[in-house]
C-alpha positions as CSV (number, residue, x, y, z in Angstrom):
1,X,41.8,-21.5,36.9
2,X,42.7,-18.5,38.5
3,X,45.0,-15.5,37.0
4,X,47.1,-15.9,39.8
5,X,47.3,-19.7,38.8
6,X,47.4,-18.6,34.7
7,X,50.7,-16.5,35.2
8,X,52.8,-19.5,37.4
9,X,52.0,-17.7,40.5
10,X,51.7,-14.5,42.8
11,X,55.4,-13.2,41.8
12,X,55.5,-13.4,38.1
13,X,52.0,-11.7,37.8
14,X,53.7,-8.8,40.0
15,X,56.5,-8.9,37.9
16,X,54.6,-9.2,34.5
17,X,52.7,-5.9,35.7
18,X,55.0,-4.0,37.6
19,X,53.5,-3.7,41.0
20,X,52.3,-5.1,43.7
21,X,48.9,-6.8,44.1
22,X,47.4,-4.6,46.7
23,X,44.6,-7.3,47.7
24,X,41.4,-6.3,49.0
25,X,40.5,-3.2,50.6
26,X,39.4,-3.3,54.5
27,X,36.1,-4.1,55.0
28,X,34.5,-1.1,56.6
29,X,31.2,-2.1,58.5
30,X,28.5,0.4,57.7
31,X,25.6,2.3,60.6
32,X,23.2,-0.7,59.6
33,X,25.0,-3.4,59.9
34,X,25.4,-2.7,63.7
35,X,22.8,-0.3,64.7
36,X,19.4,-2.1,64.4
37,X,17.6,1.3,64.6
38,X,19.8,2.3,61.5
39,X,18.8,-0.7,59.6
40,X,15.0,-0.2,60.6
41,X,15.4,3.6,59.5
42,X,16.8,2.3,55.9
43,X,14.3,-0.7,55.5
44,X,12.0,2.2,55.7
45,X,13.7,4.4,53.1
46,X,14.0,1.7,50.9
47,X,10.1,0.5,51.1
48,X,9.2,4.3,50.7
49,X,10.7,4.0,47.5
50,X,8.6,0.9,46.1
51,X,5.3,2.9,47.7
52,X,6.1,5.6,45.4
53,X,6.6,3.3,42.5
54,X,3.1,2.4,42.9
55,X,2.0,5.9,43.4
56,X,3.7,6.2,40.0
57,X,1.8,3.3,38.5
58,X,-1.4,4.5,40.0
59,X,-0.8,8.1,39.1
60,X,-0.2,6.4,35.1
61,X,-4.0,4.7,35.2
62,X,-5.2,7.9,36.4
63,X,-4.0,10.4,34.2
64,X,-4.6,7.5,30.9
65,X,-8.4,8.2,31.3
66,X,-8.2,11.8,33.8
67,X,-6.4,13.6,31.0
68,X,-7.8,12.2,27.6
69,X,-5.9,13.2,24.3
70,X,-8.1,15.5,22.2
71,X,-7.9,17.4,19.0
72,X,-5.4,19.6,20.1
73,X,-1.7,19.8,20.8
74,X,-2.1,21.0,24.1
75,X,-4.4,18.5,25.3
76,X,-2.1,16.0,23.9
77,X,0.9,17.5,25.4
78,X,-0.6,17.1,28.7
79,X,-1.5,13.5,28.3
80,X,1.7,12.6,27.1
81,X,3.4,14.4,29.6
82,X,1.0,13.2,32.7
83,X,1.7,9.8,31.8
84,X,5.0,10.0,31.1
85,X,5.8,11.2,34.3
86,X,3.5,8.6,35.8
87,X,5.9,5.7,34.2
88,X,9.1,7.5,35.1
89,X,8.3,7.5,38.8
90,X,7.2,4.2,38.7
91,X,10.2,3.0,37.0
92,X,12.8,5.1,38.5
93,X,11.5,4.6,42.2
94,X,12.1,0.6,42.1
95,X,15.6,1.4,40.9
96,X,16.4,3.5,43.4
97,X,15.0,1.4,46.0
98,X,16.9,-1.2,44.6
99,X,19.8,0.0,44.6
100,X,19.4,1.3,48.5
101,X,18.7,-1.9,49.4
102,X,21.7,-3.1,47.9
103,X,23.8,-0.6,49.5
104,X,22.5,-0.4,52.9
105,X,20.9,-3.6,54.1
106,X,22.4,-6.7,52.0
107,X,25.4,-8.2,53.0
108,X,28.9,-6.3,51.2
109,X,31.6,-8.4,52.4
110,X,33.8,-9.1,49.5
111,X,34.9,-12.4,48.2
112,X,36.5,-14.1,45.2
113,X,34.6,-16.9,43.1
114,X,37.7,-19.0,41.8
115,X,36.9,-20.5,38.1
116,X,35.9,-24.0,37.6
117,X,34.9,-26.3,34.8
118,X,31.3,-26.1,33.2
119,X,29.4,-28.6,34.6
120,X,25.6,-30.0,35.3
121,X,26.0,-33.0,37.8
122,X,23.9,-33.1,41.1
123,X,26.9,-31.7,43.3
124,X,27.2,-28.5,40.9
125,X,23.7,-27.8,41.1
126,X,23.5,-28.8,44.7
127,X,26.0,-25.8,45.0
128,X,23.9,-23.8,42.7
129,X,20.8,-24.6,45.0
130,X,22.8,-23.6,48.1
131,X,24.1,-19.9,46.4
132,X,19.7,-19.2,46.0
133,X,19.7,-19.9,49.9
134,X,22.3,-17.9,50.9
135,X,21.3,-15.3,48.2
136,X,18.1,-15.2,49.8
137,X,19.6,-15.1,53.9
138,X,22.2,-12.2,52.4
139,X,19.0,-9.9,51.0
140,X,17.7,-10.3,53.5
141,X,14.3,-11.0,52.1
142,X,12.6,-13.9,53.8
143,X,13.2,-11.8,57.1
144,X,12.6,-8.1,56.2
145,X,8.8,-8.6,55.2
146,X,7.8,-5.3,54.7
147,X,10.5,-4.6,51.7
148,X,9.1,-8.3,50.4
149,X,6.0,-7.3,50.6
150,X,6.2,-3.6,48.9
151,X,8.7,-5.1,45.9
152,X,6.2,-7.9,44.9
153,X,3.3,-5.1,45.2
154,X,5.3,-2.1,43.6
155,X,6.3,-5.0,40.7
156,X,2.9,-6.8,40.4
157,X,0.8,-3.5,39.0
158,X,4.2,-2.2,37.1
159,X,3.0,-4.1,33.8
160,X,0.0,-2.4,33.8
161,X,0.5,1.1,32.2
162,X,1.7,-1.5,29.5
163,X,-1.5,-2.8,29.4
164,X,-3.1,0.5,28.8
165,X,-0.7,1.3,25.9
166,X,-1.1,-2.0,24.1
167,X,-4.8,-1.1,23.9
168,X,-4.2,1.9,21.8
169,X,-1.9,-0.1,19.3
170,X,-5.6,-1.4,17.5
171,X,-7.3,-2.3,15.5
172,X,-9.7,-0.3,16.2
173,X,-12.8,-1.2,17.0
174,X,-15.4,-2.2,14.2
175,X,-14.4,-1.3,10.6
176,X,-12.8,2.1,11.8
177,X,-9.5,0.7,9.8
178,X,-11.5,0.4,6.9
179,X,-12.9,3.3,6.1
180,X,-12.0,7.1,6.0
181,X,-13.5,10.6,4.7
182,X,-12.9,10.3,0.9
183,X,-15.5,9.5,-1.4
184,X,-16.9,9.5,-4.4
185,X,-17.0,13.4,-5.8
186,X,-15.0,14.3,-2.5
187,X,-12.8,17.2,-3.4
188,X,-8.8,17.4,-2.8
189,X,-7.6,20.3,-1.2
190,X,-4.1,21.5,-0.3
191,X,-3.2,20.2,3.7
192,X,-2.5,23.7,5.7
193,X,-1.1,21.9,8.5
194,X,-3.7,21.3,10.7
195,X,-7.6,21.1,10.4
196,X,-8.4,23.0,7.8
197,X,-12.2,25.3,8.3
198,X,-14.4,24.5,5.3
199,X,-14.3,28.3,4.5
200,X,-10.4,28.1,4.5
201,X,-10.4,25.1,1.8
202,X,-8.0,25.4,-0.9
203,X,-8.9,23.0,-3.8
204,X,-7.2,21.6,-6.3
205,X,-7.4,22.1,-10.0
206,X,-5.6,19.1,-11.9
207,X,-4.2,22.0,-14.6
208,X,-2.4,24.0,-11.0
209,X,-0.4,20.1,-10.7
210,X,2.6,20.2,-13.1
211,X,5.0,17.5,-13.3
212,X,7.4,17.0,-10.9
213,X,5.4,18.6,-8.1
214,X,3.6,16.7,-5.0
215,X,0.9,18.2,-2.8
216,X,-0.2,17.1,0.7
217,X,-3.8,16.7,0.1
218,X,-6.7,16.0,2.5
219,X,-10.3,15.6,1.8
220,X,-12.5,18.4,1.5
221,X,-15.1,19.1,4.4
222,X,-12.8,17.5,7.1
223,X,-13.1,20.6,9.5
224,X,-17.3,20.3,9.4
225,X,-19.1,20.1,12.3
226,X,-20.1,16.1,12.0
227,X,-16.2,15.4,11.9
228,X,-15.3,17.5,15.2
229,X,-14.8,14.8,17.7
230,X,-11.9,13.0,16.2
231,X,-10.4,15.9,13.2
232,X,-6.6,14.3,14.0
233,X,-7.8,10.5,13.2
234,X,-9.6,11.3,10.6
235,X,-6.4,13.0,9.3
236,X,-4.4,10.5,9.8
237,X,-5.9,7.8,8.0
238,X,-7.0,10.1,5.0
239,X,-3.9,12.1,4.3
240,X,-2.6,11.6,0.4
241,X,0.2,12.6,-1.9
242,X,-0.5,14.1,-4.9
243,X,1.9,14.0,-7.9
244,X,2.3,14.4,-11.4
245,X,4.1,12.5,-14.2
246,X,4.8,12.3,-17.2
247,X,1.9,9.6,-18.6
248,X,4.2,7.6,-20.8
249,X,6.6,6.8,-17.5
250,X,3.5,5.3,-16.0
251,X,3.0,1.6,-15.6
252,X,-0.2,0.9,-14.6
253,X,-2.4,-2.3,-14.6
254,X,-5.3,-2.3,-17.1
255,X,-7.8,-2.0,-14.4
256,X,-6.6,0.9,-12.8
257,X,-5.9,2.8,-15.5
258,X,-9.0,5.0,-14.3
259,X,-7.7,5.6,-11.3
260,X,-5.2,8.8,-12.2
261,X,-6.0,11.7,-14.7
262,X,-3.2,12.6,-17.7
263,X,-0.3,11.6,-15.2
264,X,-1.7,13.0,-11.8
265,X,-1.7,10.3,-8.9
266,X,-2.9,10.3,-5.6
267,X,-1.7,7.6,-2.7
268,X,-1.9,7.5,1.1
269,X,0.8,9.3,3.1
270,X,0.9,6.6,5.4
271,X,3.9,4.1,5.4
272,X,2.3,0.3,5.7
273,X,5.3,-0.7,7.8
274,X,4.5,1.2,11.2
275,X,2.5,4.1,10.3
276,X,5.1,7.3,9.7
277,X,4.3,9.4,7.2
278,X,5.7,8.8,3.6
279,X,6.4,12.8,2.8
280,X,10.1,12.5,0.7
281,X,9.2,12.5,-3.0
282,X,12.0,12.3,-5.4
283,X,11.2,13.6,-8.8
284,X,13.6,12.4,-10.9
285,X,13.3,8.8,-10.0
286,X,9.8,8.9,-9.4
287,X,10.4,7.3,-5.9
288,X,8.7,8.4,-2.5
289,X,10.7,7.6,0.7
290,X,9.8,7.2,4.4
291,X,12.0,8.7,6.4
292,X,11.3,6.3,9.3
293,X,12.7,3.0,8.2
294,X,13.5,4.0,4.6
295,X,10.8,1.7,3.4
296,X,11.3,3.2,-0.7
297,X,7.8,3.1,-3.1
298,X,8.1,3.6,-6.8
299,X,5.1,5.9,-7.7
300,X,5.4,4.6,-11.4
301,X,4.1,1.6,-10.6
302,X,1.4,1.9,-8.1
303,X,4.0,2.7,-5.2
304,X,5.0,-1.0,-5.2
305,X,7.4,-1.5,-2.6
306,X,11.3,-1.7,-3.6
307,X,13.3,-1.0,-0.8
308,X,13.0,-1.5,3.0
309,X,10.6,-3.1,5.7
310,X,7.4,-2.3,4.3
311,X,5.1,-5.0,3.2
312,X,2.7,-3.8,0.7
313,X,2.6,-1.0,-1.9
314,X,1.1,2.2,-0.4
315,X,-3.1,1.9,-1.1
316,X,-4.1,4.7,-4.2
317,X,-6.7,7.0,-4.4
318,X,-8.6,6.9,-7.6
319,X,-9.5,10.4,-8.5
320,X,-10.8,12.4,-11.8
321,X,-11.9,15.7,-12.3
322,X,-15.6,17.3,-11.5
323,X,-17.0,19.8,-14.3
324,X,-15.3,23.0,-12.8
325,X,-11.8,20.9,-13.4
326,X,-10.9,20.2,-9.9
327,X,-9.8,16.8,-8.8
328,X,-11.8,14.5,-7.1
329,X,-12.1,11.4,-5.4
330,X,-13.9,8.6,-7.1
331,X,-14.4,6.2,-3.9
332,X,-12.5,5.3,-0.8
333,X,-9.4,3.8,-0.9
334,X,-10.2,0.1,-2.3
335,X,-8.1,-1.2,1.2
336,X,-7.7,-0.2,4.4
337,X,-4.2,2.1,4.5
338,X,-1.4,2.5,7.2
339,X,0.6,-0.5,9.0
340,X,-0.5,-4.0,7.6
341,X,-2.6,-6.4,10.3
342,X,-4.3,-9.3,10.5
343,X,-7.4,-8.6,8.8
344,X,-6.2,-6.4,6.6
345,X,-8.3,-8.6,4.0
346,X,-11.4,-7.6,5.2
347,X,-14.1,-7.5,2.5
């Protein structure tokens, strides 16, 4: 049913809105449609675009391996930014040349599709079959091969930047998940903000630790020479929050009971929901937040999970204290830390 048919008619939808239906606007033929130079000359334009949308995709492999991330912002920057750009003109080229060839080269003449009844018999999709045909004669894309041919190119190697990226999402390879730079007798020092040198170290004594403060702590000798080529990862997976509570507000199971010294506890700073880093601590309600997803840990009782996505507690650090009073790891986390996976059980 029409609107036209809806309102009684032509005249009482005029009347209902006040004016007159204008109708349609005069078809105005455009250069291609009658200049077959013209339409060659935009063909062109429009296939230039889907070349460069390949270029793009190209230019992403390229730079994925050409500009490697290393251990500094700057080299990171630059990947980022190379294949970032790589993507964008990939992307943004088969839109315009979509879009041109829309414009330009596929039949405009206007027309009205009158409503109908939902139906499935073999006349309806007869009809349906027909409207692919003429879709296809009106693009124009069983006779224009070269615009055929560039789309299905420019769109066959678009998923693969995607490909690249999934491979970064891990696990990685081996037991790399598993491990990280704490250890038994490993020193805690205070986090500067980036890789700290070993003569730039700042332990910590578990007496400097009052309650109610946290400390961003990494594991001492991170900035030797034998943990150069990957400083960042190595960060990432060993960062820990330090805090201290009051003992008696503690609830903690019999067998880790060894695991904190007089109210001082020490967890990873990485959210097991997708990764962020867990750096709100609440003092008063003993909670630590991720700002991310809002995933919410209760550091009273081994920062089970009480609020939000996450899917496990965040993994603790047993620590103790070394004869010169400063804290100290006893071991490796017990289980691998950050985002939850499918082999997170691994022995």
């Amino acid at each position: 049913m029409t609107s036209k048919d809806h309102f009684g008619g032509g005249s009482q939808l005029e009347e209902l809105n006040g004016f007159t239906n204008p109708g349609l606007p005069e078809h105005k033929p455009r250069l291609a449609d009658g200049d077959p130079k013209a339409a060659k000359v935009a063909e062109r334009q429009v296939a230039l675009w889907f070349v460069l949308s390949m270029v793009g995709t190209i230019w992403f492999i390229v730079a994925y391996f050409l500009f490697s991330p290393g251990e500094t912002m700057q080299s990171i920057r630059l990947h980022n930014t190379s294949i970032g750009l790589g993507a964008a003109v990939a992307m943004f080229s088969i839109g315009v040349g979509a879009v041109l060839w829309a414009k330009n080269l596929m039949s405009d003449h206007e027309g009205i599709d009158e409503r109908h009844d939902i139906g499935g018999s073999e006349e309806d999709q007869a009809v349906a079959l027909e409207i692919l045909h003429q879709a296809k004669e009106e693009s124009g894309i069983a006779r224009r091969p070269l615009l055929r041919n560039t789309l299905i190119a420019a769109l066959a190697i678009a998923p693969l930047p995607a490909v690249l990226v999934f491979r970064d999402l891990g696990p990685l390879p081996g037991d790399k998940l598993f491990h990280t730079l704490w250890g038994k007798g490993i020193r805690l020092i205070q986090d500067p903000g980036g890789i700290p040198s070993v003569e730039s170290e700042r332990p910590i004594k578990a007496d400097d630790v009052t309650i109610g403060s946290a400390y961003h702590v990494l594991p001492s000798g991170i900035g030797d020479e034998e943990n150069a080529e990957h400083p960042l990862e190595e960060k990432a997976k060993a960062a820990v929050l330090l805090m201290r509570i009051d003992p008696k507000e503690l609830k903690e199971d019999p067998d880790r009971k060894d695991w904190s010294h007089d109210g001082i506890v020490a967890y990873s700073k990485i959210c097991t929901h997708v990764g962020c880093p867990v750096a709100l601590y609440e003092h008063q309600t003993h909670h630590l937040l991720c700002p991310c997803h809002q995933s919410t840990f209760d550091v009273t009782e081994h920062c089970k999970v009480i609020f939000g996505p996450a899917k496990r507690p965040l993994p603790q650090l047993p620590i103790s204290v070394d004869s010169e009073g400063y804290l100290v790891a006893q071991s490796d986390f017990p289980e691998p830390v950050g985002p939850t996976f499918w082999e997170i059980n691994h022995p």
